[in-house]
N, C-alpha and C positions, 0 to 999 in steps of 0.2 A: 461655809463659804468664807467667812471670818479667817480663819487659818489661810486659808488658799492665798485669800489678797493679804495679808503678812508674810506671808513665803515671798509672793512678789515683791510687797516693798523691801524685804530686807536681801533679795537678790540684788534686785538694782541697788538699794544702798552699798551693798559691797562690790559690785560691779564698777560703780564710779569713783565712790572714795578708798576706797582699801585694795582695792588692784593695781601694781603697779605695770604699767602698758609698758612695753617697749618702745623705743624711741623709730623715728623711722631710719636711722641710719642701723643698728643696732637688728631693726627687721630684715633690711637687705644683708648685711654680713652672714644671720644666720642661715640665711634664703641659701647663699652662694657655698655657704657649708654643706645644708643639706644638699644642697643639687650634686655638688661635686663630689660628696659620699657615696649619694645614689649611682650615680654613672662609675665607680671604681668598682661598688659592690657588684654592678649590674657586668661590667666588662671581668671578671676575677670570676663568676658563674659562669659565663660564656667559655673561658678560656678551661675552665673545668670539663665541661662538657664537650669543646672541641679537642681534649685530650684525650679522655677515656671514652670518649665515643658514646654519649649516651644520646640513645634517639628514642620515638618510642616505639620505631617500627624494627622487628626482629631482622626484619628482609632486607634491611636499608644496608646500602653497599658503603658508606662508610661508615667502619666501627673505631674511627680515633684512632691517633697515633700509636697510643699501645695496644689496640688489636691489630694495625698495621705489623707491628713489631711482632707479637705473637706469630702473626699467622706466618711470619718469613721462618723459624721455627718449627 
Protein backbone atom coordinates (compact mmCIF):
# COMPACT_ATOMS: atom_id res chain seq x y z
CA UNK A 1 0.00 0.00 0.00
CA UNK A 2 3.15 2.08 0.72
CA UNK A 3 4.21 1.96 -3.01
CA UNK A 4 0.68 2.71 -4.28
CA UNK A 5 0.55 6.15 -2.07
CA UNK A 6 4.19 7.01 -3.57
CA UNK A 7 3.16 6.45 -7.08
CA UNK A 8 0.44 9.19 -6.03
CA UNK A 9 2.61 11.51 -4.53
CA UNK A 10 5.09 11.61 -6.94
CA UNK A 11 2.27 11.80 -9.81
CA UNK A 12 1.09 14.88 -8.42
CA UNK A 13 4.58 16.12 -7.75
CA UNK A 14 5.22 16.08 -11.34
CA UNK A 15 1.88 16.86 -12.44
CA UNK A 16 2.32 20.41 -10.73
CA UNK A 17 5.86 21.29 -10.65
CA UNK A 18 7.52 19.68 -13.84
CA UNK A 19 4.63 19.96 -16.26
CA UNK A 20 4.80 22.61 -18.24
CA UNK A 21 0.86 23.64 -19.06
CA UNK A 22 0.14 25.49 -21.84
CA UNK A 23 -0.82 28.85 -21.78
CA UNK A 24 -4.57 29.61 -22.53
CA UNK A 25 -3.87 31.60 -25.56
CA UNK A 26 -1.43 29.00 -26.89
CA UNK A 27 -4.59 26.25 -26.05
CA UNK A 28 -6.97 27.96 -28.25
CA UNK A 29 -4.48 28.52 -31.33
CA UNK A 30 -3.81 24.83 -30.99
CA UNK A 31 -7.65 24.11 -30.73
CA UNK A 32 -8.32 26.11 -34.09
CA UNK A 33 -5.30 24.04 -35.82
CA UNK A 34 -6.68 21.00 -34.78
CA UNK A 35 -10.33 21.82 -35.81
CA UNK A 36 -9.36 23.17 -39.03
CA UNK A 37 -7.04 20.08 -39.92
CA UNK A 38 -9.98 17.99 -38.91
CA UNK A 39 -12.56 19.58 -41.29
CA UNK A 40 -9.87 19.49 -44.51
CA UNK A 41 -9.11 15.83 -43.67
CA UNK A 42 -12.81 15.12 -43.15
CA UNK A 43 -14.00 17.23 -46.58
CA UNK A 44 -10.49 15.53 -48.91
CA UNK A 45 -12.38 11.96 -47.78
CA UNK A 46 -15.66 12.95 -48.83
CA UNK A 47 -14.38 14.40 -52.12
CA UNK A 48 -12.67 10.90 -52.58
CA UNK A 49 -15.40 9.07 -52.21
CA UNK A 50 -17.86 11.33 -54.07
CA UNK A 51 -15.34 10.54 -57.09
CA UNK A 52 -14.83 7.00 -57.16
CA UNK A 53 -18.11 6.30 -56.00
CA UNK A 54 -17.54 4.30 -53.12
CA UNK A 55 -20.79 3.41 -51.23
CA UNK A 56 -21.47 0.47 -49.48
CA UNK A 57 -24.35 -0.72 -51.26
CA UNK A 58 -23.50 -2.73 -54.66
CA UNK A 59 -27.20 -1.53 -56.04
CA UNK A 60 -26.79 2.05 -55.28
CA UNK A 61 -27.34 4.12 -58.50
CA UNK A 62 -24.54 6.29 -57.96
CA UNK A 63 -21.10 4.87 -58.64
CA UNK A 64 -19.06 8.37 -58.75
CA UNK A 65 -17.95 10.21 -61.39
CA UNK A 66 -15.60 7.74 -62.85
CA UNK A 67 -18.10 4.94 -63.03
CA UNK A 68 -20.30 7.64 -64.65
CA UNK A 69 -17.42 7.94 -66.98
CA UNK A 70 -16.91 4.21 -67.56
CA UNK A 71 -20.11 3.34 -67.98
CA UNK A 72 -20.56 6.07 -71.02
CA UNK A 73 -17.81 3.43 -72.57
Amino acid sequence: MSKVKEYINETVTEMVHRVTWPTWKELQANTIIVVVASVLIALIIFAMDFVFGITGDSNSTWKGILGFIYQMF
